[in-house]
N, C-alpha and C positions, 0 to 999 in steps of 0.2 A: 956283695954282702958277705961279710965273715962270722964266724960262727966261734964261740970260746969253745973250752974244753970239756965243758960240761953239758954243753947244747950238740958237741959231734960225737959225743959217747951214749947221748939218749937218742942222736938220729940212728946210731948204729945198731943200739938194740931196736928199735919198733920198725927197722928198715930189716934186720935179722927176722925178727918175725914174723913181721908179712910177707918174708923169703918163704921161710919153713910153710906158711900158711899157704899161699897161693902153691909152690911145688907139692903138696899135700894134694890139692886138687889135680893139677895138671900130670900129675906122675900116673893118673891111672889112666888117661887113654891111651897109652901103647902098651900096658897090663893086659887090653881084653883080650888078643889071641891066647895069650897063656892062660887067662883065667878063665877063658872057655873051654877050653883043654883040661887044665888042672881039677875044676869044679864042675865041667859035663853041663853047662850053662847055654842057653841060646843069645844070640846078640842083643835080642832084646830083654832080657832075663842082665845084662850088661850093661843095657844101657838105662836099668831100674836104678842098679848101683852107682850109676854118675848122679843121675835125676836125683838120688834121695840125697844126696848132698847140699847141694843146689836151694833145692825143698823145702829141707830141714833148715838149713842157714834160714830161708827168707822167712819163716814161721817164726823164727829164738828171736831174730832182731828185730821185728816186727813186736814181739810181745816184748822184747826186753827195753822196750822205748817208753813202755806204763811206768818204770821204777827205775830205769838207770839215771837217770838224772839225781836220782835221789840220796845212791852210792859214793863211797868215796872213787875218784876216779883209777886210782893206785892200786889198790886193794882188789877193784872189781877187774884190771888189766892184768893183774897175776894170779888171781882165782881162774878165769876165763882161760889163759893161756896153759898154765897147767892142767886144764879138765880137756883140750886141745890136744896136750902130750901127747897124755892118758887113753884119749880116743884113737889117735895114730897107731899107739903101742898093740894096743885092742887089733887093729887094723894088720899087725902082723901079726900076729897069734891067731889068728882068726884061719880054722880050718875048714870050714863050711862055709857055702853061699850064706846062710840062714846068718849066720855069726858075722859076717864081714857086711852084708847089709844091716845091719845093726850096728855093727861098727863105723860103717859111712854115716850113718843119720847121725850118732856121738858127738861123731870129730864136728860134724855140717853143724851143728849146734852150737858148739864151742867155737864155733872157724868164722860164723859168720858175726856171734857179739867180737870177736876179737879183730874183727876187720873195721868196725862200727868205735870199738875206742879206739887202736891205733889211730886211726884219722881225726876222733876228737881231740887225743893227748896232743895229735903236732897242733891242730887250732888252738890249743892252751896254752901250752909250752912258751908259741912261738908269737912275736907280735907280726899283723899284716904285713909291716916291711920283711921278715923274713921268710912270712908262710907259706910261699910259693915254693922256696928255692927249699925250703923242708918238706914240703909234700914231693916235691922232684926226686929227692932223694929217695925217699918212703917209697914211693909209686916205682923206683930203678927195680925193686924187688920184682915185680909182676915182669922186666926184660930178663932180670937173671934165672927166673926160675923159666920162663921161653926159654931161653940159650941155652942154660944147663939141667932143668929138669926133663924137658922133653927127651933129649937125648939118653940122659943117663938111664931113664924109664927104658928107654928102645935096648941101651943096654946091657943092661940087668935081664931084662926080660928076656933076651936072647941066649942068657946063660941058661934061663928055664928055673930061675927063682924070682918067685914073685914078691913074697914076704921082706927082702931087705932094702928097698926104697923108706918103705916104712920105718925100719930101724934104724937105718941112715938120717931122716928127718928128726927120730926122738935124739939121736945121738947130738945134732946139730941145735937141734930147741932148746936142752937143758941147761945150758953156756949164756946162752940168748934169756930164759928163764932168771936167772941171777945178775944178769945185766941191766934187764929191766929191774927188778927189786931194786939195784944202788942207783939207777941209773933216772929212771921215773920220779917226777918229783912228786913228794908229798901233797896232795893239796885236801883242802875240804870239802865235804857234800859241797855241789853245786844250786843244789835248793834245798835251803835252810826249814829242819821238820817244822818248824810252826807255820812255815808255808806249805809246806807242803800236804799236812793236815786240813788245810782248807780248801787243798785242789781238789775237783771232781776226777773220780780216778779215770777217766778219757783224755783228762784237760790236754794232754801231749797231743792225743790227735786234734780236738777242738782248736786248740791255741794255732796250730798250722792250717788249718781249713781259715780260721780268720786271720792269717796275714799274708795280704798278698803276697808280699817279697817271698816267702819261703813256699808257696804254691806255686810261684814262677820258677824259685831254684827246682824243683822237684819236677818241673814240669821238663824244664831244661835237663836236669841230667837222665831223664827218662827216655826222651827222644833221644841222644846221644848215646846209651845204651841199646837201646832196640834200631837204633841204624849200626852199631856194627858188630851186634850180634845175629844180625840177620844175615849178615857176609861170612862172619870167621867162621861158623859151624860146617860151611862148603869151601873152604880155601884147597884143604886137602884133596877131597875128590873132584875138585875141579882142575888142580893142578897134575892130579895122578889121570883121571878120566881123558880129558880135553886137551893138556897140555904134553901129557908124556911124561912126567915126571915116576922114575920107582920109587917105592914105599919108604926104602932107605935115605933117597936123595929128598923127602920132607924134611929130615931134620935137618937141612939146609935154610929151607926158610926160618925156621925157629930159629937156628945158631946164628945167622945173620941179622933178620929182624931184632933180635933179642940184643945182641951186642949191640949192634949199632943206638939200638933206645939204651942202653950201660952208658954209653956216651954221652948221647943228644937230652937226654931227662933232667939231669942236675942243671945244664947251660940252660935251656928251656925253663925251668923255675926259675934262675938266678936274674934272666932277661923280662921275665912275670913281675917278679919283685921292681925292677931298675923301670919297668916303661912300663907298668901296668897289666895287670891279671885279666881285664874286661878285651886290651886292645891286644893283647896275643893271642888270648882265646877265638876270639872271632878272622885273627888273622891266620892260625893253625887251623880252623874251622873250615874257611873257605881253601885255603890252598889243600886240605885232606879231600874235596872232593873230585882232585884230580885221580890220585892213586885209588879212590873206594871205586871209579871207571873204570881205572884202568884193571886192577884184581879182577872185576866182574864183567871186563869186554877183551880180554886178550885172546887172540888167534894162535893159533899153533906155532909156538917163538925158540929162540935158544933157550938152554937150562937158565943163561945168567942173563936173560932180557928177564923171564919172568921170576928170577931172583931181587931183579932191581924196582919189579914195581912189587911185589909182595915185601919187602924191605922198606920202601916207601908210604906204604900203606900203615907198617909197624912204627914207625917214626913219625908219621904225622899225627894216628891214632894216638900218641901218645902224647902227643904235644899239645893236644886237644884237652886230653884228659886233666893232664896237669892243672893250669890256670882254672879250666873248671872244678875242679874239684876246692880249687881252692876258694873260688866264687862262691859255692855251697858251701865250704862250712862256715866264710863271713858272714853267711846271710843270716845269723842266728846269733842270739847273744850268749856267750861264755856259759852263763847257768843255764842255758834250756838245748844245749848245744849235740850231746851224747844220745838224748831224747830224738833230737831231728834226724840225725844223722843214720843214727836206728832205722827210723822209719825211710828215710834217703835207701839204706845199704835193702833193709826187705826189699822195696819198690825197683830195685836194680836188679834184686835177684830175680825174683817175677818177671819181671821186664824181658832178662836174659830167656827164661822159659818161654816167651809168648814170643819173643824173639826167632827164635830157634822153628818153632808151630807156625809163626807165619810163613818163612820161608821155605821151610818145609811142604806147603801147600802152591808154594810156587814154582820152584825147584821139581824137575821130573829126570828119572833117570832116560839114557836111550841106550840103543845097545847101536855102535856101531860095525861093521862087516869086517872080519876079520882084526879087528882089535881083542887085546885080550883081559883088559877091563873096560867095564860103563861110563862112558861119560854123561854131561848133564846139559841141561837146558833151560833157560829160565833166569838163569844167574843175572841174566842182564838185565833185568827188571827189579831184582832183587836189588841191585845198583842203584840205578832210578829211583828206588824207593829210599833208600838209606839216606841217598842224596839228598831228598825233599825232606827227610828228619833233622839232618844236617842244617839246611836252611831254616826250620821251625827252632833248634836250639839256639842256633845264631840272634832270631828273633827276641829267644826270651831271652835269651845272656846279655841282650843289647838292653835292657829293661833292666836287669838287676840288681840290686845294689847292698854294698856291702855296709852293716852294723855293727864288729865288732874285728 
């Protein structure tokens, strides 16, 4: 499926800015030794400032699903991303804890409506036959900013300044900013006020409680969230702990998973589009529960054995995602789409925290004899469990169907 010149200039801004957006988030966990250091902080005082990001997003998107539908979509895509900058910018100016957590919840606010339209503008934009292979695109930002934010964060931070990831991002957004403005097409309120005047101001969650198909997609992208968020939040200390890998030799896994989904993401859409979104999904779905195994059962291996299943784990995670994402935003009609999806993007973010809590209550550190970090235990249940998520989305993505 080919794309005019005006369809690969608007995938490039909203693929550009959910670069800036997801690198925004991912850039601060290799921040925390400096900014423990810098601001005289505990790790958990550290890991307030991930969590309120997180937090905040799933709170803005979650309230902003009562009215966005009601917005132009244009208008509300370049408010949203500029107040986004703005929050970033905050983010490096910010000389205090007190001040940069405050600046986290900002940006988490702006970051997560702005994750909630990018994904409805490519549903609008693009018709079903292309929407895969434009979400492929879109979704390639979450491998690049793997591949190149992790790293450049590890970076940066090694020089002992923490503040210009930050200003690297606004510097990269504002470009990205005015490409969206020519680049975003014009369209109208999605619900027309005299309708909308007569909606009960819930009617967004209402209207979803009573249709099955979108309590199935929601159900679907829920489990698929909280199975591999239950995994990636121990990749690292299980790979440094258990495996042998040093601190430095992580951005290994990022730089590799990340490029290789650079690759596999757009082919993977374009293959969604040509043979169907329902039969990939479920066919990415089941082959992902190889590697989600393998991450969570490997024994003491070479550097590049456990390169090749954490690399596979990122490739297939990804392949998964694609097709389903695109299943959710079909499963909703054009005008009530921004609204769903809202509430889709809160319920992922939640997801991810409750995510994180469960296996955290399964997951235990140990110390072994003469090693000079912790490894863990537990992981392989953790496996087990993602798996059986796996098999429950598989279920409802088999049921799904698409509307629009």
């Amino acid at each position: 499926m080919t794309y005019n010149r005006q369809e690969k200039l608007l995938l490039a801004s909203l693929a550009g800015a959910k670069f800036t957006h997801i690198m925004d988030f991912m850039v601060m966990m290799p921040l925390g030794p400096i900014l423990m250091k810098t601001m005289d902080i505990t790790a958990q005082q550290f890991g307030f400032l991930v969590a309120s990001y997180s937090i905040s997003a799933g709170i803005a998107v979650l309230l902003s699903a009562l009215f966005i539908d009601k917005l132009p979509r244009r208008k509300s895509l370049l408010f949203v991303y500029l107040g986004f900058i703005l929050g970033t910018l905050v983010c490096g100016i910010s000389n205090s804890y007190f001040t940069l957590m405050l600046a986290r919840m900002l940006t988490g606010i702006f970051g997560g409506v702005l994750n909630a339209l990018i994904l409805s503008t490519v549903g609008d934009s693009f018709s079903i036959e292309k929407r895969a292979g434009a979400m492929g695109v879109v979704l390639t930002a979450f491998s690049a900013a793997a591949a190149f934010g992790v790293p450049f964060g590890i970076y940066l931070a090694s020089l002992g300044d923490w503040n210009w990831p930050f200003f690297v991002i606004v510097i990269l957004a504002l470009p990205l900013w005015f490409g969206m403005f020519y680049f975003v097409p014009a369209g109208e309120k999605t619900v027309k006020p005299k309708d909308a005047v007569k909606e009960a101001y819930f009617e967004v969650f209402l209207r979803v409680l009573r249709n099955p198909n979108q309590l199935t997609a929601l159900g679907m992208s829920l489990a698929l969230v909280l199975g591999q968020f239950m995994i990636i939040p121990y990749i690292s200390p299980y790979m440094v702990g258990n495996i042998g890998f040093s601190q430095m030799q992580l951005v290994y896994i990022y730089l590799c998973g990340g490029l290789s989904t650079l690759v596999t993401g757009p082919i993977i859409g374009r293959f969604a589009d040509k043979y169907g979104h329902k039969r990939l999904f479920l066919i990415f779905a089941a082959f992902s529960i190889i590697p989600l195994l393998l991450v969570t059962h490997l024994p003491k291996v070479a550097l590049p054995l456990a390169l090749v299943a954490s690399t596979l784990f990122f490739i297939f995670i990804s392949g998964r995602i694609i097709p389903s994402s695109t299943m959710v935003i079909s499963s909703v009609e054009t005008r009530f789409r921004a609204g769903f999806v809202s509430i889709n993007t809160a319920m992922q973010q939640f997801a991810a925290g409750l995510a994180a809590t469960i296996s955290g209550s399964v997951v235990t550190e140990i110390v072994v004899k003469d090693a000079a970090v912790k490894a863990i235990s537990g992981y392989h249940i953790v496996g087990y469990m993602a798996v059986g998520l796996t098999l429950i989305a598989m279920l409802l993505g088999s049921r799904l169907k698409a509307v629009n």
